[in-house]
C-alpha positions in Angstrom: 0.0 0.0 0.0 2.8 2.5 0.9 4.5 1.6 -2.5 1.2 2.4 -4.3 0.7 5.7 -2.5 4.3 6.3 -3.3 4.1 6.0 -6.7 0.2 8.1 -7.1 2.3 10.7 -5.3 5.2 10.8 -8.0 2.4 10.8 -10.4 0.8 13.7 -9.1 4.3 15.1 -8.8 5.1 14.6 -12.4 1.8 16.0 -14.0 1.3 19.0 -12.0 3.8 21.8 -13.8 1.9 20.6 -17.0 -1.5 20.9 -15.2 -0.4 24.3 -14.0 0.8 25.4 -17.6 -2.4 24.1 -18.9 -4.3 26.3 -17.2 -2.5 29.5 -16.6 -1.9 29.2 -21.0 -6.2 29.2 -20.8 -6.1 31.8 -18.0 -4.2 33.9 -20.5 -5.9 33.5 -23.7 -9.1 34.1 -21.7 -8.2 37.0 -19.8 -5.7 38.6 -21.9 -8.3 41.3 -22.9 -9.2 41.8 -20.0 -5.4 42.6 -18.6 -5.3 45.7 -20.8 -8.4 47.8 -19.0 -11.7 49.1 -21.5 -10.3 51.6 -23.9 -8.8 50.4 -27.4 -7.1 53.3 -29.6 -8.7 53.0 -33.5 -7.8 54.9 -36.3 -10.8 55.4 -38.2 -11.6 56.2 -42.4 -15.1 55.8 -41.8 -16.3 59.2 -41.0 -17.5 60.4 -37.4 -21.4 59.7 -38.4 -20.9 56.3 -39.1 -18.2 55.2 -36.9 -19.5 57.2 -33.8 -22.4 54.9 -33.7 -20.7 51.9 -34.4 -18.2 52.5 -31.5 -21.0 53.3 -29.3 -22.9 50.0 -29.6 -19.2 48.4 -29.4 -19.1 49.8 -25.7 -23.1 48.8 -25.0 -21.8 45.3 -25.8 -18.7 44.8 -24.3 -17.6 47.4 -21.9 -14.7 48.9 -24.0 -14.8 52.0 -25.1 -12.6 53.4 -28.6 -10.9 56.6 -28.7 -10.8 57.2 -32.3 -9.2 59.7 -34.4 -10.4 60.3 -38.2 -8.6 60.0 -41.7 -9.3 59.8 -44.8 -7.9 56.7 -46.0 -4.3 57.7 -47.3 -3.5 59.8 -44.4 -4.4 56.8 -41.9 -2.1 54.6 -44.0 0.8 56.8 -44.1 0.5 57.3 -40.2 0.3 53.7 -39.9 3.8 53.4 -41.6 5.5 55.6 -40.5 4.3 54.7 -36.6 5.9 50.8 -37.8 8.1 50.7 -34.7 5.9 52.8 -32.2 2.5 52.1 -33.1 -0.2 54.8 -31.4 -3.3 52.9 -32.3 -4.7 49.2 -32.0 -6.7 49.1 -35.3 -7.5 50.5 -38.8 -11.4 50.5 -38.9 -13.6 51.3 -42.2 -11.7 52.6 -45.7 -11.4 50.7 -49.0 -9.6 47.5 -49.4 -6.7 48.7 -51.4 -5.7 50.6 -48.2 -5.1 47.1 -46.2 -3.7 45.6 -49.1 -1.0 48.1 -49.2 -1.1 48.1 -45.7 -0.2 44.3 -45.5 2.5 44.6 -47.7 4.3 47.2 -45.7 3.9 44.3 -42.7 2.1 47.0 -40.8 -1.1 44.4 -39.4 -0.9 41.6 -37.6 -2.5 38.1 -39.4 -5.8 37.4 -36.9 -8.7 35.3 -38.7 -11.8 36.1 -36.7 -14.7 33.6 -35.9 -16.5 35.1 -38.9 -13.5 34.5 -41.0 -14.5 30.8 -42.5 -18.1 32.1 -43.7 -17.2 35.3 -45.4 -16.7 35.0 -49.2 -13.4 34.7 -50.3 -13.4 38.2 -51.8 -14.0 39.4 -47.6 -11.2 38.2 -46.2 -6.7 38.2 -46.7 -5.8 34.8 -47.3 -3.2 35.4 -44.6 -5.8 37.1 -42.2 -4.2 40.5 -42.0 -7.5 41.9 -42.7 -11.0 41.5 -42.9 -14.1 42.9 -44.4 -17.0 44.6 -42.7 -18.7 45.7 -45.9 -19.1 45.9 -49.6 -19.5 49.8 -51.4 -19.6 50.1 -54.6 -18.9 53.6 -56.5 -21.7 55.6 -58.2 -22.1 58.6 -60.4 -24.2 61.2 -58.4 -25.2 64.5 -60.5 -27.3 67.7 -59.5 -30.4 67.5 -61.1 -30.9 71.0 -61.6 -27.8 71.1 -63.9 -28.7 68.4 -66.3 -32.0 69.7 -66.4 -30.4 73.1 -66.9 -27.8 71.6 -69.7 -30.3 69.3 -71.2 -28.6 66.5 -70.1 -29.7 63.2 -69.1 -27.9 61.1 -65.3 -24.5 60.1 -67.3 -24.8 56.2 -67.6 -21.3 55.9 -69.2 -18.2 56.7 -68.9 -17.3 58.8 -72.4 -20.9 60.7 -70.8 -18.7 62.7 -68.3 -16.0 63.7 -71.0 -19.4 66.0 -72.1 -17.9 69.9 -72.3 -21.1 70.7 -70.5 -19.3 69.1 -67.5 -16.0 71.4 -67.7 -15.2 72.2 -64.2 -18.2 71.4 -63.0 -17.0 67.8 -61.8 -15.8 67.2 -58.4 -13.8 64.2 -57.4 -11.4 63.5 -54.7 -7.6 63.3 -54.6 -5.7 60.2 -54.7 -3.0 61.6 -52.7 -5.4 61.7 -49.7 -8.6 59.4 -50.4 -9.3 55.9 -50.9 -12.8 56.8 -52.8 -10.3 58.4 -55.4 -7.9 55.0 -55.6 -11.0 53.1 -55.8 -12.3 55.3 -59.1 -8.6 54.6 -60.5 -8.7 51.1 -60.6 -12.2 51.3 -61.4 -11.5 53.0 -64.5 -8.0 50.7 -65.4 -10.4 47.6 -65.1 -12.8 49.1 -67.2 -10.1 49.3 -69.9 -8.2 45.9 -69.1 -5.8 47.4 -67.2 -4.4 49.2 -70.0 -2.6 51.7 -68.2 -1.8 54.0 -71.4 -5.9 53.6 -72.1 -6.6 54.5 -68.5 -4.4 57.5 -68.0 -4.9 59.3 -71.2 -9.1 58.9 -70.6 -7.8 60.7 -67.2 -6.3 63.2 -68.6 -9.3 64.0 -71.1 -11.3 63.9 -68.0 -9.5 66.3 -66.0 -10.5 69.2 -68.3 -13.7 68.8 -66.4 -12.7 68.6 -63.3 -13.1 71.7 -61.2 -11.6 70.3 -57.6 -9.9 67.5 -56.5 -11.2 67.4 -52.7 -8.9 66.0 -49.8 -11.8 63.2 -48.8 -14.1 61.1 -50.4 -16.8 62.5 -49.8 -16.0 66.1 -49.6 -17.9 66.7 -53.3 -21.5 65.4 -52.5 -22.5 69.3 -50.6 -21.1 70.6 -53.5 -23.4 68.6 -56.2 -26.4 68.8 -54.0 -26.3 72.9 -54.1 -25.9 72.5 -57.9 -21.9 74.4 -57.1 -20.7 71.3 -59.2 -22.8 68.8 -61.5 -21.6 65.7 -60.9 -19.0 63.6 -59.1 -18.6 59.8 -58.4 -18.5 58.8 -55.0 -19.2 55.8 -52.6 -22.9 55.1 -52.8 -23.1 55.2 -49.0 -22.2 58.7 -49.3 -24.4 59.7 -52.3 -27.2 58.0 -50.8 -26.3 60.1 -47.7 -26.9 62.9 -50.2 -30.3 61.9 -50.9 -31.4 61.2 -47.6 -30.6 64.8 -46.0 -32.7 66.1 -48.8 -30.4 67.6 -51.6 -31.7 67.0 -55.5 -29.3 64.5 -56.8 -29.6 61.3 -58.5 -27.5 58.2 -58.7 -26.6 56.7 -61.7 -23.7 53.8 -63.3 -22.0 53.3 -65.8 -22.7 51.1 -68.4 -19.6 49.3 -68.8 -18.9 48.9 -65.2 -17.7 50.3 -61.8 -15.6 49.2 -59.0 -16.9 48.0 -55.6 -14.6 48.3 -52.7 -15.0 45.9 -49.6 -14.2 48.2 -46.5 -11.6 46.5 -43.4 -10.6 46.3 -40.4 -7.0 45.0 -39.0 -5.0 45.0 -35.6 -2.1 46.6 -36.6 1.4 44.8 -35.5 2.6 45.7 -32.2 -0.6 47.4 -30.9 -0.8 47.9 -27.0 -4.2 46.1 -26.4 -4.0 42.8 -29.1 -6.3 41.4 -27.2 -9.2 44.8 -26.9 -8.1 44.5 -31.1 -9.4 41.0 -31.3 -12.6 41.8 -29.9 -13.3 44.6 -31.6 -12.9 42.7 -34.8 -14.4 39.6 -33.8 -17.6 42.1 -33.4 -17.3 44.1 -36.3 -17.1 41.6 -38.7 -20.1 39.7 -37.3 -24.4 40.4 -37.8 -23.5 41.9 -34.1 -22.0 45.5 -35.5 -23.9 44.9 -39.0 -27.3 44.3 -37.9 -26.7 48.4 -37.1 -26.1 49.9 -40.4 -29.9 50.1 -41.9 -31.0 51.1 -37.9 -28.6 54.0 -38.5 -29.6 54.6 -42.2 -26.2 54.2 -43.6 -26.5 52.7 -46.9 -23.1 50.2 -46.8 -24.2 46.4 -48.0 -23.2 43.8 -45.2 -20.7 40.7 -46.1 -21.8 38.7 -43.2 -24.6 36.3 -44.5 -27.8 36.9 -43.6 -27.5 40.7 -42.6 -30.5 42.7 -44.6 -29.8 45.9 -46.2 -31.4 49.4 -46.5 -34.1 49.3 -49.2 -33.2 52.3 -50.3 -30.1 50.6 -51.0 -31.4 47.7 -53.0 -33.5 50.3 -55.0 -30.3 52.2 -55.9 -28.5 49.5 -57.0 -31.2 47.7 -59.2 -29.9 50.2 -61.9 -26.5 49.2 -62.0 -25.7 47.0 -65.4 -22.0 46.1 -63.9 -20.5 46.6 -60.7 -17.2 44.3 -60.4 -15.0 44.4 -57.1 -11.7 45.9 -57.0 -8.9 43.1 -56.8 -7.1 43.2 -53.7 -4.0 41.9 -54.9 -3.8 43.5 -57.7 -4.5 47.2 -56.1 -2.3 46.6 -52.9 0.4 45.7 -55.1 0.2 48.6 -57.2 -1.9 51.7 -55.3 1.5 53.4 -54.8 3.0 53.5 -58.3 -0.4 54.1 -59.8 -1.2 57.1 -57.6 2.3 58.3 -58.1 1.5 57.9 -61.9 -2.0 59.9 -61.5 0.2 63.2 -60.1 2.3 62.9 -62.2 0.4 62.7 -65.5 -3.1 63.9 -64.9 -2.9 65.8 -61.8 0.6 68.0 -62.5 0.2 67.9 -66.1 
């Protein structure tokens, strides 16, 4: 008997440091969040009137609240790089997809695949998991319709419509140097025309003779159009829509031959000071949990998690469009920075 108690003893002996490690490596994983307090430090594309809400229901839910500062999308990637080995914030929230995929390739995120992750469409989500989608927005063509009344003009459903001279300077678009919306139109336009850059850039150039400003966000041209200032402009439908809803004459249109889509992300970035207040926040964002809120809210973004309904108003809007492809990840991330150093260069400066 004193042999067998001597051995259940060394047993017990033996198994207990793994025992222990067992459970303090759970302990961690389950409290790790909670470690790092309630507040999470975001940098945010999505403006203040969409993200505000979202943030607040975020703290309703789960106790943390998100100081956020706002960018348009090529200011908060530039912070993000050049903050590499000091990182201020936690997460990149909201902006178009080309942002994260340049973002990625400057090693800037850290790979996380949230429980949504595995029933997103492929299009939603980095193979790698260094970022995920939280919705779909695909670009419109929004015009005052005072002026085309005015010039006789009918809503411009392609795009050799805009190259009109009734349009000179009386389109407003935003700058590529500052604005994902205007990276997004870019690539739009090179798929449009097979990625033939020479076919792409000199239809710019043509198109820049109508141009009257190049604003610093996306959606800094919809007041504009609706006061009949400037005619027409192509933006995010969730901000044309916005347009419409606060009351201002306009009227969406596509087209013909196609416009881009844009998915809009969310990433931890690497090295962030609460990975584990990051982790929740994008487990929650990219579920029905932070989705569910966007027709409650009236913002006019389509959901990528199954099963989330969007605004009718949104559905009605889009029944027009012939063609509406989405912008190639890959393909943008690997090239926004030469092709927006191309687009000074030679329709911007020229």
């Amino acid at each position: 008997m004193k042999n067998f108690k001597r051995s259940l003893l060394l047993v017990f002996l033996l198994i207990l440091p793994f025992t222990m490690l067992w459970a303090g490596g759970e302990k961690e994983a389950a409290g790790d969040a909670a470690d790092e307090g309630n507040v999470i430090n975001v940098y945010s594309i999505w403006p203040e009137n969409w993200a505000t809400p979202m943030f607040e229901e975020f703290e309703k839910a789960t106790g943390i609240h998100v100081n956020f500062m706002r960018f348009s999308s090529g200011e908060a990637l530039a912070r993000v790089i050049a903050e590499k080995e000091n990182p201020q914030v936690d997460v990149l929230f909201g902006g178009p997809i080309e942002t994260f995929g340049s973002g990625a390739r400057e090693g800037v995120f850290e790979a996380y695949k949230p429980p949504a992750y595995d029933k997103l469409e492929d299009r939603f989500k980095d193979k790698d998991g260094y970022w995920t989608a939280i919705a779909d927005d695909p670009l419109c063509f929004m015009s005052n319709k005072e002026f085309l009344k005015a010039n006789n003009l009918k809503a411009p459903t392609s795009w050799n419509d805009i190259l009109d001279p009734a349009y000179t300077k009386m389109i407003q678009f935003a700058d590529a140097r500052t604005s994902g919306t205007a990276v997004t139109r870019i690539f739009s336009i090179l798929e449009v025309n097979d990625r033939d850059e020479d076919a792409s850039f000199d239809y710019m150039k043509k198109l820049s003779n109508n141009v009257q400003v190049y604003t610093k966000s996306g959606g800094g041209g919809t007041i504009p159009v609706g006061l009949g200032q400037a005619g027409m402009g192509i933006f995010f439908i969730v901000d044309a829509l916005k347009t419409q809803q606060a009351g201002y004459d306009v009227v969406v249109s596509f087209p013909k031959e196609g416009i881009g889509s844009a998915a809009e992300g969310i990433a931890i970035i690497k090295g962030a000071k609460h990975p584990g207040l990051a982790r929740k926040l994008v487990d929650w964002a990219t579920t029905e949990q932070m989705q569910n809120y966007y027709a409650p809210y009236k913002i006019n973004f389509i959901p990528v998690y199954p099963g989330v309904e969007q605004l009718p108003s949104l559905t009605e809007a889009l029944e027009s469009a012939e063609k509406i492809f989405p912008i190639d990840s890959e393909y943008a991330g690997e090239n926004r920075k030469r092709i927006v150093n191309k687009w000074i260069e030679t329709v911007l400066q020229k």
